[in-house]
N, C-alpha and C positions, 0 to 999 in steps of 0.2 A: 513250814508256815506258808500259808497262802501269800500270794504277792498281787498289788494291784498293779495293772498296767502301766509304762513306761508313763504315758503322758499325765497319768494323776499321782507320779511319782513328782513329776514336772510343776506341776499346779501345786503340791504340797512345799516347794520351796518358798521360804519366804519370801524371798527379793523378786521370785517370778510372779504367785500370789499379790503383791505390792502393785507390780507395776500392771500386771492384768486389770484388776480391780477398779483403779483409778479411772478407769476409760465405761464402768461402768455407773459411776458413780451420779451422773446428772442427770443420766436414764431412769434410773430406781429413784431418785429426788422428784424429778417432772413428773414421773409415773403415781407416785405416791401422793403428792400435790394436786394433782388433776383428779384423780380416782378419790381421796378422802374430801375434797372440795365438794364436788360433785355426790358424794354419796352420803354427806352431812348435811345439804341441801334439797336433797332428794327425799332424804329420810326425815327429816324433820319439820321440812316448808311443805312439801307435796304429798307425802304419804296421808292415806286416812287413819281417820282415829281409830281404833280397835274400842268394839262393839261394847266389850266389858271393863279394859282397863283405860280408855280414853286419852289421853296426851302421854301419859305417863308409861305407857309401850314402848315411848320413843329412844329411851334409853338401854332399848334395846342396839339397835346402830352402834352403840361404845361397847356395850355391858359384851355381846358376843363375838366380836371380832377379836375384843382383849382377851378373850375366856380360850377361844381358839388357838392364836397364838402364843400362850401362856402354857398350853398342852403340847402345841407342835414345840416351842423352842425348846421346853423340857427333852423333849426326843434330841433334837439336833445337838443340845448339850450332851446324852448320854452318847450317842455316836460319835461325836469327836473324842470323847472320851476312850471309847472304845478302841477309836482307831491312834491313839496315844498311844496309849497300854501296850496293846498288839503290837503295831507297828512304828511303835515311836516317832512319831510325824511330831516336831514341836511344833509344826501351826497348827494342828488338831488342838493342842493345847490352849492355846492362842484362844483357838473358835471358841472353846469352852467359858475360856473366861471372861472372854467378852458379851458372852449368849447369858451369862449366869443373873449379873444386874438387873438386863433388856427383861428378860424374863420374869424374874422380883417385880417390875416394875411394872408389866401388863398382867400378873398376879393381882397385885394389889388393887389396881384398877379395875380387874373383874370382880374383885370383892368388894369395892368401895359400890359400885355401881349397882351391884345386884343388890348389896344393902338399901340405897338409894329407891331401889325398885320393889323391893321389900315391904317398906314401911306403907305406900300405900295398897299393895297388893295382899301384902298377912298383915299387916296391922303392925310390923316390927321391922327392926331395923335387923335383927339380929338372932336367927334359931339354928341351935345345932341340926340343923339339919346333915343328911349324910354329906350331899354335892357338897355343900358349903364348907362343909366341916373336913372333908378331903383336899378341899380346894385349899383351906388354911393351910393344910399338913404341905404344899403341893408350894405355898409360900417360905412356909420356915428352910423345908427342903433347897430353895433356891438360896436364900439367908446362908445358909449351911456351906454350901459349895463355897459363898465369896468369902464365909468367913474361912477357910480350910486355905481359900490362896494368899489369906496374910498371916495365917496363925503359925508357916515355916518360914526361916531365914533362906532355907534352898530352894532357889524356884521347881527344883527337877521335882523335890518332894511333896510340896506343894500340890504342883499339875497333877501326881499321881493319887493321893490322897483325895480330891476334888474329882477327879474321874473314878474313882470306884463308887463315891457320894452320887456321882450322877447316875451311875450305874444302878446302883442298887435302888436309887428313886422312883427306877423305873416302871414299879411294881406297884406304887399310888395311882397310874396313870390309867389303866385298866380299872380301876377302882371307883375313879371320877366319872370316865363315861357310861358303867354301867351302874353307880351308884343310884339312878333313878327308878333303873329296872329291880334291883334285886330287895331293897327296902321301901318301906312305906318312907315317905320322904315330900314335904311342901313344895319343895323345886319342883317346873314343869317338864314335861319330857325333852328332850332334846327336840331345835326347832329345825336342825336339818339332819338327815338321814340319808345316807349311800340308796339302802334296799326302800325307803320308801317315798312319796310325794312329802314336800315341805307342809307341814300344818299352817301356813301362813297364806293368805290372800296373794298374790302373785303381786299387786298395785305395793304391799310393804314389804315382800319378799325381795326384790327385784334389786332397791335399792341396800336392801341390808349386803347381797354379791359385791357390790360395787364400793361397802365398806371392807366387806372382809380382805377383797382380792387389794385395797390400800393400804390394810391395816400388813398385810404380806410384802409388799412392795416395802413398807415403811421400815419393818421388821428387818428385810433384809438389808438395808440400806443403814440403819444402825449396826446392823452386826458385824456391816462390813468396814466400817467406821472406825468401831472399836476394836476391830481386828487389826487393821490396818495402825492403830496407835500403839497396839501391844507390840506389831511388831517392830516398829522404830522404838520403842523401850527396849524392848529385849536383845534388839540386834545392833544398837546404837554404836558400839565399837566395832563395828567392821566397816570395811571401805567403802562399800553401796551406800551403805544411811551417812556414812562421812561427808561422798559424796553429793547424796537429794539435800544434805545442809547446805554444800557452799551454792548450790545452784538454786536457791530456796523451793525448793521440790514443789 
């Protein structure tokens, strides 16, 4: 079995993970505060209208940042997962469950948003479309996981049960970003591209960066949040968390 390095051996301990973390915690707060201030004021005060959809573009700023992180953290759940299983790391487990909500919950938000964006754009709040209609699958999926970590009385079984769920998820995700390509489909194409130029004016492209790279910051700044409470649950009878009580950590 492949082994990772000494020091992400180091980093995988809880109580090192804990106290690591902590120190970055006001950096990824200020960082995410500054950057979604700024990029919800950018994009919404300053940007121009779009030529055809007029104000109602602007919900792009929410609708894509959520959509993105809703994909990435799917990933980063499957890979804690992964690295559970394998390697039985119980804070891999940790990350997973903390990532599984965060994720539901900027799901939902790409859905609600794109609905919102919907109604004046096709005339509806709501068509099976493919993206949309993966995207749903891509929500229950998330549902699935948090229900799988209370549906055991053993947490061991639990973690493991939820990591193959995330695992196996992983095969929607591929299915979302090409779903535009491969069927006829009302969604528009994806609005940023690795291999090509942004289809957006540079004046509303700009500021949409500066939601994404907050909606990241925010993203991880929750996740490290909630990692960090799983782990005082989970480790609460040992001397370290004994300890960060008497000293109110």
């Amino acid at each position: 079995m492949a082994r990772f390095p000494e020091w992400f051996h180091r980093l995988g301990a809880p109580k090192t993970f804990y106290s690591m973390t902590g120190k970055w915690l006001p950096w990824l707060a200020g960082a995410a505060a500054i950057l979604l201030c700024v990029g919800t004021v950018w994009g919404l005060g300053f940007a121009p209208q779009d030529a055809k959809q007029g104000n109602s573009f602007r919900i792009i700023y929410i609708h894509v940042p959520a959509a993105f992180l809703a994909l990435a953290g799917y990933y980063v759940m499957a890979v804690a997962g992964a690295v559970g299983l394998i390697w039985k790391m119980k804070l891999a487990h940790m990350v997973l469950k903390a990532a599984a909500p965060l994720g539901a919950a900027l799901t939902f938000v790409a859905l609600f948003t794109g609905a919102l964006w919907g109604k004046p754009t096709w005339g509806t709040y709501w068509v099976w479309d493919a993206r949309i209609t993966s995207m749903l699958v891509l929500f229950f999926l998330y549902l699935g996981v948090i229900a799988l970590h209370y549906a055991y009385s053993s947490t061991e079984a639990a973690s493991k049960a939820s990591a193959v769920l995330a695992l196996v998820g992983t095969a929607n995700i591929p299915i979302i970003y090409k779903s535009v390509d491969w069927w006829y489909t009302l969604h528009q194409p994806a609005t940023i591209k690795l291999t090509q130029a942004p289809s957006m004016h540079p004046d509303m492209f700009k500021p949409l960066l500066v939601m994404i790279a907050g909606f990241y910051c925010f993203y991880a700044l929750v996740l490290l949040m909630g990692t960090r409470t799983e782990i005082l649950h989970r480790e609460r009878r040992t001397r370290w968390v004994a300890d960060l009580a008497k000293t109110g950590y």
